[in-house]
C-alpha positions in Angstrom: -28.9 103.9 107.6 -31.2 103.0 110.3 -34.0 105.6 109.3 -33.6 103.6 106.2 -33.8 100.4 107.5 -37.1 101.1 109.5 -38.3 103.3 106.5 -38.2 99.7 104.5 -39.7 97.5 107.2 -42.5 99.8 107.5 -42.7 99.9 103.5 -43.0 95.9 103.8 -45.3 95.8 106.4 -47.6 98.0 104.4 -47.4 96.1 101.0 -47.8 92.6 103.0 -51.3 94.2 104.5 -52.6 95.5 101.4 -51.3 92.0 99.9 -53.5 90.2 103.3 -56.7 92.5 102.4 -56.5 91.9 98.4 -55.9 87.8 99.4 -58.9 88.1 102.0 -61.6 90.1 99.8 -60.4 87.0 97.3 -61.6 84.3 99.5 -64.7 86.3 100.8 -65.2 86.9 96.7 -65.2 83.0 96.1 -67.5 82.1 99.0 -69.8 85.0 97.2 -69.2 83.7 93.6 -70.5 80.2 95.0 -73.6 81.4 96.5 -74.5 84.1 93.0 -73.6 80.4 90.8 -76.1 78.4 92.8 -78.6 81.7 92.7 -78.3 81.9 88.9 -79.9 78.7 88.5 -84.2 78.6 88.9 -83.6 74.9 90.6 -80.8 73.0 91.9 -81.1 69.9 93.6 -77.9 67.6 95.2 -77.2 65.2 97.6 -74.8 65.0 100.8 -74.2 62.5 103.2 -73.1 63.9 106.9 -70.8 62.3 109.2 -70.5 63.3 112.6 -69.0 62.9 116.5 -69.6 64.9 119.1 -70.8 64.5 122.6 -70.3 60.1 123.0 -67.2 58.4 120.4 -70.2 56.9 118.1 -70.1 58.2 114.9 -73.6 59.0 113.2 -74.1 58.7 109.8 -77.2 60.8 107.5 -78.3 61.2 104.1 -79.6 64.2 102.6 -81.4 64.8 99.3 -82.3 68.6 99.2 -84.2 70.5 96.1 -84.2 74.0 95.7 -86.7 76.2 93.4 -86.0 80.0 93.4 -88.8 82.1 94.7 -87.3 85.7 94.8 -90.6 87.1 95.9 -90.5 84.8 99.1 -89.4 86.4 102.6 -88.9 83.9 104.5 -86.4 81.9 102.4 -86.1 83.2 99.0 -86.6 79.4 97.9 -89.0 76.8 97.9 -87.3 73.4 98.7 -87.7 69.9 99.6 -85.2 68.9 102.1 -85.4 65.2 103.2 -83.4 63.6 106.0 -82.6 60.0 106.6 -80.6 58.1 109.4 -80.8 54.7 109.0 -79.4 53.9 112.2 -82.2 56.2 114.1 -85.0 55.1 111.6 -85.6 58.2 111.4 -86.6 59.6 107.9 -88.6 63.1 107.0 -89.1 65.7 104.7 -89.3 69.1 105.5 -91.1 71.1 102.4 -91.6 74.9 102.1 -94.2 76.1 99.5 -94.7 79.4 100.1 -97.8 79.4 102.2 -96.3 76.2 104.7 -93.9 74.5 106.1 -94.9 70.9 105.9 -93.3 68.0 107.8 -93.6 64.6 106.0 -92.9 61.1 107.2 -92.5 58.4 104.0 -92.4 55.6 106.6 -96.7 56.0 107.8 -97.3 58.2 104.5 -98.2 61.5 107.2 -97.8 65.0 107.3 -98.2 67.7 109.4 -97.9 71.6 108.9 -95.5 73.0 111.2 -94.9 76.6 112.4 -91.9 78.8 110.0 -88.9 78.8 111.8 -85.9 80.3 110.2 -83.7 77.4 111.3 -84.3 75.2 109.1 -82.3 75.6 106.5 -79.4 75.9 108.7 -77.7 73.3 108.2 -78.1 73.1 104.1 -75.5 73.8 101.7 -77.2 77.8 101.0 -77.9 77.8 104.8 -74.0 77.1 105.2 -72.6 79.1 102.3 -74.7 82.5 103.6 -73.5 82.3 107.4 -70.2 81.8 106.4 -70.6 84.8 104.0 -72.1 86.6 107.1 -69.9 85.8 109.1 -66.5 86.7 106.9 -68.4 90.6 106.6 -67.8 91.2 110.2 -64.8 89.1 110.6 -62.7 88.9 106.9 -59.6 88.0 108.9 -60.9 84.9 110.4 -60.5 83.3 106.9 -57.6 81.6 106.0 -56.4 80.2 102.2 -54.2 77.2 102.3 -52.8 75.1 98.9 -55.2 73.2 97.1 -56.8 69.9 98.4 -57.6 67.0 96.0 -60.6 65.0 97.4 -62.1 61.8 95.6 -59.2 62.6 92.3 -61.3 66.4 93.0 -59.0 69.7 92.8 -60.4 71.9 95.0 -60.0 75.6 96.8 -59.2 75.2 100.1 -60.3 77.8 103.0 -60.3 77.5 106.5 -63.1 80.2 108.4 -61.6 80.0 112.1 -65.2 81.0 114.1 -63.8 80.7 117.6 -60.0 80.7 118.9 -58.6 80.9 122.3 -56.2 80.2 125.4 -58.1 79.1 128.8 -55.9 78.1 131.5 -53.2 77.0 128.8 -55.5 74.8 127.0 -56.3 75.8 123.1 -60.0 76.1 122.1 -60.9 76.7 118.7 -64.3 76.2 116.3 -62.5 75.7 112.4 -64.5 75.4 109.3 -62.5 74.0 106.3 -64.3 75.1 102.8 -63.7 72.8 99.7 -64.7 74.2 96.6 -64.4 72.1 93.2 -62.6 74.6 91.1 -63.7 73.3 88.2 -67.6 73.1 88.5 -67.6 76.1 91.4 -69.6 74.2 93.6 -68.7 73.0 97.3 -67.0 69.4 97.1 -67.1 69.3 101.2 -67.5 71.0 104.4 -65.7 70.2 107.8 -66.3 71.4 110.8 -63.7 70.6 113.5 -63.9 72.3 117.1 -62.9 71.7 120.7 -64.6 73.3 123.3 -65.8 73.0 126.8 -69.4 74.5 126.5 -70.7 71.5 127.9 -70.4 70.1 131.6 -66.7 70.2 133.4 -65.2 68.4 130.3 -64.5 68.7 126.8 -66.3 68.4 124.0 -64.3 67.5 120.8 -66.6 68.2 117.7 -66.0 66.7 114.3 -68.7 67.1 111.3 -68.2 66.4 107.8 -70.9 67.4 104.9 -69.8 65.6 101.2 -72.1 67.0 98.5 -72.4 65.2 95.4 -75.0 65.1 92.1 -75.7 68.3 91.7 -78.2 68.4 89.1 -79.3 72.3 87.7 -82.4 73.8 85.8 -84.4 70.6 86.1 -87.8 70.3 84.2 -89.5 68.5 86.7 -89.4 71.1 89.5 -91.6 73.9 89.5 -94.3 74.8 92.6 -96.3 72.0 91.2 -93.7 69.5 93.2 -93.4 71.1 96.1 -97.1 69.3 96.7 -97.6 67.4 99.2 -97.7 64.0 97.9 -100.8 62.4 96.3 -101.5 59.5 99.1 -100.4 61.5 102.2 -102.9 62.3 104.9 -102.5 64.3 107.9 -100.6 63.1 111.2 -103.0 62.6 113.8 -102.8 64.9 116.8 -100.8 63.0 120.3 -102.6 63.4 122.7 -100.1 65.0 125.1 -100.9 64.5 128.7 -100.3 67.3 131.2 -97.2 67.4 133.2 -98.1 65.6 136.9 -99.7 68.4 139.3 -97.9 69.6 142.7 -99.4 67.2 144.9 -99.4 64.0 142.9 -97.9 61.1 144.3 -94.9 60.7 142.3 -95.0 57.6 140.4 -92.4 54.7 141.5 -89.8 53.6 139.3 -86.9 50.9 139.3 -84.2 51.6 137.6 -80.4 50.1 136.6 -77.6 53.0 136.6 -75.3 53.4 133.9 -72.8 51.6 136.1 -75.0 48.6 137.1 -76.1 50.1 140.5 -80.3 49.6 141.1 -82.0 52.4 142.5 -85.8 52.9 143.3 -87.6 55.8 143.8 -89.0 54.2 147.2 -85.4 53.8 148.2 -85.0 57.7 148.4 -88.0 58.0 150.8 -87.5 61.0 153.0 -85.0 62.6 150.7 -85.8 65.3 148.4 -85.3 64.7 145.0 -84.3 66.2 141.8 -85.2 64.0 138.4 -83.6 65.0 135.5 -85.2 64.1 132.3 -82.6 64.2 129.3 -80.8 62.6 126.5 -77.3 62.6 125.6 -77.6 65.6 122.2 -79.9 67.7 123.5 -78.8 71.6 124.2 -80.8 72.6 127.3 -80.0 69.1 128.6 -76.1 70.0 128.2 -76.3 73.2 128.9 -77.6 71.8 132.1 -74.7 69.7 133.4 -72.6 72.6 134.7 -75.1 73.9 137.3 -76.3 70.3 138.3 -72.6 69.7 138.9 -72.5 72.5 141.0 -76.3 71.8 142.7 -74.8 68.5 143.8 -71.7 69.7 145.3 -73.3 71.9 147.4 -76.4 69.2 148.8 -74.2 65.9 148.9 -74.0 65.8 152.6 -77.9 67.0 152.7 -80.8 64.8 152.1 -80.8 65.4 148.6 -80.9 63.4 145.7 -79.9 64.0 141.9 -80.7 61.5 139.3 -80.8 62.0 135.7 -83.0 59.6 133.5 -83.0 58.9 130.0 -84.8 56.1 128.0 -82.8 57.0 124.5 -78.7 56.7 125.0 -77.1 53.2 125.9 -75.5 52.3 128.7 -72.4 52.4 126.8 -73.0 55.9 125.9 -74.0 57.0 129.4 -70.7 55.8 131.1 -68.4 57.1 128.2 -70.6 60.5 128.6 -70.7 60.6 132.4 -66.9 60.4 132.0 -66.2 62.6 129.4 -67.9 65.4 131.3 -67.3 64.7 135.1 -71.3 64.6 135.5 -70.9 63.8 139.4 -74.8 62.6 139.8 -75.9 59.0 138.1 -77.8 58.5 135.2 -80.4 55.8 134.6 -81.0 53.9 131.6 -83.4 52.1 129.8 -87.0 54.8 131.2 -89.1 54.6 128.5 -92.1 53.3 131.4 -90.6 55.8 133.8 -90.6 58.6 131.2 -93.9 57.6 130.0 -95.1 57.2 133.5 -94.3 60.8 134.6 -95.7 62.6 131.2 -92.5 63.9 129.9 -93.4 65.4 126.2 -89.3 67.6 126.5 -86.2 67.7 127.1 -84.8 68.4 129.3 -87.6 68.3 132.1 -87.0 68.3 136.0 -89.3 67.2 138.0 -88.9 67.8 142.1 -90.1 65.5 145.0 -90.4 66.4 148.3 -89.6 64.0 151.5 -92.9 61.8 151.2 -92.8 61.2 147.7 -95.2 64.0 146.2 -94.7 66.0 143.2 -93.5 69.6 144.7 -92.5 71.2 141.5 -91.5 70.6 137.7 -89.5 72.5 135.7 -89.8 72.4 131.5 -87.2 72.7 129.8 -83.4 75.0 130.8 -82.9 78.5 131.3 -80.8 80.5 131.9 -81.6 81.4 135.6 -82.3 77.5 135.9 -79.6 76.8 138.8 -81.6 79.8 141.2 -84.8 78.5 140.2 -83.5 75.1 141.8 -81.2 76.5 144.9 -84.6 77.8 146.1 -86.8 75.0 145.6 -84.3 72.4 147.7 -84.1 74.9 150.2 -87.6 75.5 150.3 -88.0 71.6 150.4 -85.5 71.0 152.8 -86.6 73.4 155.3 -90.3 72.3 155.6 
């Protein structure tokens, strides 16, 4: 009786796997049956709008109109497009186009353009650029996927998956990345794409992530797009070149600033006479900047009861944002708002971008941009400071 009993547990343990790989090759199948439907078509165009939160509570808010014309022959992409960006909060409107030969960055608002270097990247975060990684990504990992009922969105029945990237414990607390896939079973084309995570990637705190892509008039096999409109548009001249300035030379005397921290404190450079001094040049978004917070953390831990100074400066996030931020993430050091003169004043073209001052107020080093050996680079140059 017992050999029997086991003998049917392991019989139902076998026919629930092969029932878990048929129902996961069916998910990976309709993620694939969504990209070959968008690939049968020469052109597709649609539009999305893009709501997200990540590292401060606002929300930001950006439209997207992206156009699509098969190029099979093409390595790069496999497409020529048009995709076009706008953020009305930001003022911030572009065009990225791709006709074979160039990658062209267009700005509507001064009627410019500029051809840029090829960088894979780009179509990231568009609804192919989506579909394939998640295809990608299901190949190496098909039980990451999960199917759940159907989900009506805007009166829209639609297949619901949820791709789980990233899950785990750390010290009892639950991280996870989740991607939730809603597919318009009627039409076959994505309805919406959410991306919900919680991590701690970023400084001693936690970053709660929440994106969410809507895509709407899809329009396919248009007459109007061929090569010919992936042009640059009649009217359009070329952006002139910035004149970017070098970064100050070792040496310089390091320009004075006065500043207002996030928490109402004013600080001057001439007040830190005699100190040495780290300047952090950031904003609140940006991934070498973030990436950055753990080790200046740390770097100020260890030189709080030395002469040494850590300030980070930004001329782009609120005061608002700073505090909530500086909270959110335990950043120990304070953060100055309101630099654009400062910035300006001390050639910053980057972020992030340190620059070091020694006890009498000279330029002693600068460092452009984060890597990964960024907190040694640092440890020597305070000691190095310190000790002269």
């Amino acid at each position: 009786m017992i050999y029997a009993v086991r003998g049917l547990i392991k019989s139902c343990i076998c026919i629930a796997f092969v029932l878990y790989s048929v129902d996961v090759n069916a998910q990976v199948s309709l993620i694939q049956n969504t990209i070959d439907k968008l690939e049968s078509y020469k052109n597709f165009s649609y539009q999305s709008s893009v709501k997200h939160k990540d590292y401060t509570s606002d929300t930001t808010m950006e439209q997207h109109k992206d156009v699509f014309l098969k190029a099979p022959e093409d390595k790069n992409f496999g497409y020529l497009f048009s995709i076009e960006t706008l953020i009305k909060a930001e003022k911030f409107h572009n065009i990225e186009l791709y006709n074979g030969p160039n990658l062209i960055h267009i700005r509507p608002d001064d009627s410019t353009y500029e051809i840029i270097q090829i960088r894979p990247q780009v179509m990231g975060m568009t609804l192919p650029g989506l579909l394939n990684w998640i295809k990608n990504f299901l190949q190496r990992k098909p039980s990451k996927i999960i199917e759940v009922s159907d989900t009506t969105i805007n009166a829209i029945t639609c297949s619901h998956l949820i791709v789980n990237t990233y899950d785990t414990i750390i010290n009892k607390e639950h991280y996870y990345t989740r991607m939730h896939v809603f597919i318009d079973k009627l039409s076959g084309v994505p309805n919406c794409i959410k991306t919900i995570s919680r991590n701690t990637s970023t400084g001693d705190g936690i970053t709660n992530y929440y994106s969410e892509n809507r895509y709407f008039d899809y329009k396919f096999d248009q007459d109007n797009i061929d090569i010919a409109s992936m042009a640059i548009p009649k009217g359009y001249h070329p952006q002139k070149e910035r004149s970017i300035l070098p970064l100050l030379a070792s040496g310089t005397v390091a320009p004075d600033w006065t500043l207002y921290a996030a928490d109402g404190k004013k600080m001057s450079l001439t007040q830190m006479k005699g100190k040495v001094v780290l300047l952090d040049f950031y904003f609140i978004g940006c991934m070498g900047c973030m990436l950055s917070i753990k080790p200046l953390n740390k770097l100020y831990e260890k030189y709080k009861n030395q002469n040494v100074v850590i300030a980070s400066i930004t001329e782009r996030d609120s005061k608002k944002s700073v505090l909530a931020f500086d909270k959110n993430y335990k950043v120990k050091y304070p953060g100055y708002v309101d630099a654009a003169d400062v910035v300006k004043s001390y050639h910053v073209n980057g972020f992030p971008t340190f620059y070091f001052i020694d006890k009498e107020g000279k330029i002693a080093n600068v460092i452009d941009g984060y890597g990964d050996d960024f907190e040694e680079k640092v440890t020597s140059t305070i000691d190095n400071l310190l000790n002269k």
